[in-house]
N, CA, C and O of each residue as an XYZ file, in Angstrom:
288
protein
N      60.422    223.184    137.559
C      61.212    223.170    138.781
C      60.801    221.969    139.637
O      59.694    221.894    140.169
N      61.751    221.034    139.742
C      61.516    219.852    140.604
C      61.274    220.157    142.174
O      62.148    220.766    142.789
N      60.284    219.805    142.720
C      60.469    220.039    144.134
C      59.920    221.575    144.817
O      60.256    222.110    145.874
N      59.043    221.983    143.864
C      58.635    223.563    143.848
C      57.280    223.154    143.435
O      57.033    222.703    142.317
N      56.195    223.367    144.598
C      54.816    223.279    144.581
C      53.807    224.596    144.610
O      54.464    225.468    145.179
N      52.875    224.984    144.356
C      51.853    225.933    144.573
C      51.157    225.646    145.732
O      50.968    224.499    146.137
N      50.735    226.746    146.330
C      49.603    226.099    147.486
C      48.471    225.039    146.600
O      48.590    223.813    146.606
N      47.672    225.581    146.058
C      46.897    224.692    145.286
C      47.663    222.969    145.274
O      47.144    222.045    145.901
N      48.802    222.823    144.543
C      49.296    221.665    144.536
C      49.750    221.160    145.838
O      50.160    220.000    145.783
N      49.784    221.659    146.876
C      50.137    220.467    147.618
C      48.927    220.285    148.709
O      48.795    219.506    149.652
N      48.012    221.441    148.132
C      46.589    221.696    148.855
C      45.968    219.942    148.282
O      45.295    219.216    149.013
N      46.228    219.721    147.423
C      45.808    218.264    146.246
C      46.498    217.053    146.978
O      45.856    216.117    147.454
N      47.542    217.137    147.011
C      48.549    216.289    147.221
C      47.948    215.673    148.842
O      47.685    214.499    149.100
N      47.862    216.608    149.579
C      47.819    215.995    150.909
C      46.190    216.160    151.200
O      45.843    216.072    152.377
N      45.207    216.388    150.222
C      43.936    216.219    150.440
C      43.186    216.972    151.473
O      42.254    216.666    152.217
N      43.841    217.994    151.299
C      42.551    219.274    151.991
C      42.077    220.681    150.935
O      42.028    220.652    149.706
N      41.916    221.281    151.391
C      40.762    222.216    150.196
C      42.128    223.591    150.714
O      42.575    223.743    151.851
N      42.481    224.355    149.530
C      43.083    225.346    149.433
C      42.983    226.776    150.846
O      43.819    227.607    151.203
N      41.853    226.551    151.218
C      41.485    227.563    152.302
C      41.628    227.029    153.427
O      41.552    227.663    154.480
N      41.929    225.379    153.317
C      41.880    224.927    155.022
C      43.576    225.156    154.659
O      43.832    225.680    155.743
N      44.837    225.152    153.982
C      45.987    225.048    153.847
C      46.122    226.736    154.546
O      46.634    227.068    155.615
N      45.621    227.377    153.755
C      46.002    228.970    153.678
C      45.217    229.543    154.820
O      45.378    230.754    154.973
N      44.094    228.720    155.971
C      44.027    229.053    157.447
C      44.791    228.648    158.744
O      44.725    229.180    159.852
N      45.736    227.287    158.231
C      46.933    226.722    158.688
C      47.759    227.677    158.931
O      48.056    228.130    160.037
N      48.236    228.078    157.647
C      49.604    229.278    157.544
C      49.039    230.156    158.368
O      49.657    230.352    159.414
N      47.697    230.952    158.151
C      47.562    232.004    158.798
C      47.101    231.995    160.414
O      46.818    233.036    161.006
N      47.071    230.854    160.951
C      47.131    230.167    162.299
C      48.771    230.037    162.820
O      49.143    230.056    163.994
N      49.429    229.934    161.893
C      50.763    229.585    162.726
C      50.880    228.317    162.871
O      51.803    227.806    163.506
N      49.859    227.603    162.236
C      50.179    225.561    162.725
C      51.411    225.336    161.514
O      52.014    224.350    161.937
N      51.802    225.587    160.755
C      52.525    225.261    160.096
C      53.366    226.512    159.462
O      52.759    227.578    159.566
N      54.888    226.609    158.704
C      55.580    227.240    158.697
C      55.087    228.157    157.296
O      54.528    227.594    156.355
N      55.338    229.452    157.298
C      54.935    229.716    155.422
C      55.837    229.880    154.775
O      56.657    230.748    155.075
N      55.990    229.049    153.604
C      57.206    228.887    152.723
C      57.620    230.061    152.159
O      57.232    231.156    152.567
N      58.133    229.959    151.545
C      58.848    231.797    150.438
C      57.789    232.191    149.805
O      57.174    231.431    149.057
N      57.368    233.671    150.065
C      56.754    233.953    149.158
C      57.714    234.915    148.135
O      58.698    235.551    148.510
N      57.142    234.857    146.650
C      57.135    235.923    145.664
C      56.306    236.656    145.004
O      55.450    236.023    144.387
N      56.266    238.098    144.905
C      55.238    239.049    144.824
C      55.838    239.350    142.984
O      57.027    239.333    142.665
N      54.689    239.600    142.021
C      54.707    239.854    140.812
C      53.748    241.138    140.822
O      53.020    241.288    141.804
N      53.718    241.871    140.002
C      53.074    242.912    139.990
C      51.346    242.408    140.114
O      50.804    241.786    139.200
N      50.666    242.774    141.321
C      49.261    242.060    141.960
C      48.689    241.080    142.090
O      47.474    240.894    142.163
N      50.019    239.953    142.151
C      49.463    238.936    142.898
C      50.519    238.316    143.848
O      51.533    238.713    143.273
N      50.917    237.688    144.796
C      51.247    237.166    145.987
C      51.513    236.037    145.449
O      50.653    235.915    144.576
N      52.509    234.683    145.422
C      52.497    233.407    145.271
C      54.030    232.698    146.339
O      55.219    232.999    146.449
N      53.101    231.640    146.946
C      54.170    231.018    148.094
C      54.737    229.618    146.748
O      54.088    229.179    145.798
N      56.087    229.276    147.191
C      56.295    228.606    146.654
C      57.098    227.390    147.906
O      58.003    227.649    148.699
N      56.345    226.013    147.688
C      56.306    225.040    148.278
C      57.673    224.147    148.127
O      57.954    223.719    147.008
N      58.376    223.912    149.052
C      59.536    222.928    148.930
C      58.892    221.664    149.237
O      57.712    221.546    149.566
N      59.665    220.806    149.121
C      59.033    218.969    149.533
C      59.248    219.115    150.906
O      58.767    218.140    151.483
N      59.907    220.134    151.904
C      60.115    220.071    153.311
C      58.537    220.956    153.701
O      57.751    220.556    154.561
N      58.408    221.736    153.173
C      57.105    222.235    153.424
C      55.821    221.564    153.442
O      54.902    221.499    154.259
N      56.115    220.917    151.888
C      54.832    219.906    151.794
C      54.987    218.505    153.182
O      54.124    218.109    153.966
N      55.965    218.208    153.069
C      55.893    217.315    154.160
C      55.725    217.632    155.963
O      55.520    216.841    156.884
N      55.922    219.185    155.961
C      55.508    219.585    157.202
C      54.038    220.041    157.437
O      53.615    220.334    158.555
N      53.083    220.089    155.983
C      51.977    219.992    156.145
C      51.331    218.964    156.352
O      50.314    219.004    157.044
N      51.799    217.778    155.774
C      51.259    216.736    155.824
C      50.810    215.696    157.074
O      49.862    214.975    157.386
N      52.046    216.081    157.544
C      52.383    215.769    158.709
C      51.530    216.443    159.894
O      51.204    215.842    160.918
N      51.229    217.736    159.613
C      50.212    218.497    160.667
C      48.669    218.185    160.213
O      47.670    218.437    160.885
N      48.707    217.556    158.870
C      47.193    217.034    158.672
C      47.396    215.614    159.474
O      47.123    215.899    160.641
N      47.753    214.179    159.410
C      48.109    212.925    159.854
C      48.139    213.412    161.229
O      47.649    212.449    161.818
N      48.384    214.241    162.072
C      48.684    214.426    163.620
C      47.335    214.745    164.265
O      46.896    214.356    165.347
N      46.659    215.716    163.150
C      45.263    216.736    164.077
C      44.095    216.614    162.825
O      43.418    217.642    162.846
N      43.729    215.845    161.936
C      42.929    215.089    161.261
C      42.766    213.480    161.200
O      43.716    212.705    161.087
N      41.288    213.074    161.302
C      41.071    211.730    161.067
C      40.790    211.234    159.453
O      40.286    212.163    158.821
N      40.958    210.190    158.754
C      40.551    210.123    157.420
C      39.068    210.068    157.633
O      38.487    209.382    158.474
N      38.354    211.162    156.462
C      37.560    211.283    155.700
C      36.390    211.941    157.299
O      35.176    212.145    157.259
N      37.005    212.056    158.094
C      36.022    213.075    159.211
C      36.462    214.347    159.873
O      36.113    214.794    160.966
N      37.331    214.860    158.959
C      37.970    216.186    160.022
C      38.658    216.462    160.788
O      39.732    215.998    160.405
N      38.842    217.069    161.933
C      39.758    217.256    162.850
C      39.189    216.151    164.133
O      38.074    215.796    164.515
N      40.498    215.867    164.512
C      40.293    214.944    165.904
C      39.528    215.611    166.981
O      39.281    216.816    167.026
N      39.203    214.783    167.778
C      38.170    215.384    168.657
C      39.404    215.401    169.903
O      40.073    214.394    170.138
N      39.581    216.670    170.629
C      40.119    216.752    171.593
C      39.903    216.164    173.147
O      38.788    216.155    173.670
N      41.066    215.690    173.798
C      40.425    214.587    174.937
C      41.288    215.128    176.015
O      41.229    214.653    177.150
């Protein structure tokens, strides 16, 4: 499926660690894509509008290679 990411994959893509993506969602800083439920396990599935609305909330409130911006 073109254009259909895993958290993991776009956790890669935009260079943060799977748990800082999935404390985002569960913060409300960013939107949570579709999920689909299979018999015991949970899986969100990522559009390129998603991935790019994460990305975008990393580039806004992260510096490269030091974390979150320091608030002023």
């Amino acid at each position: 499926m073109a254009g259909i990411y895993s958290t993991s994959e776009v956790a890669e893509k935009i260079g943060v660690a799977k748990r800082t993506l999935i404390r985002w969602l569960k913060d409300h800083k960013i939107t949570e894509p579709k999920r689909i439920e299979h018999p015991g396990i949970v899986s969100r599935l990522w559009s390129e509008r998603n991935l790019k609305q994460a990305q975008k909330y990393k580039e806004q409130n992260y510096r490269k290679g030091r974390g979150c911006k320091k608030k002023v």
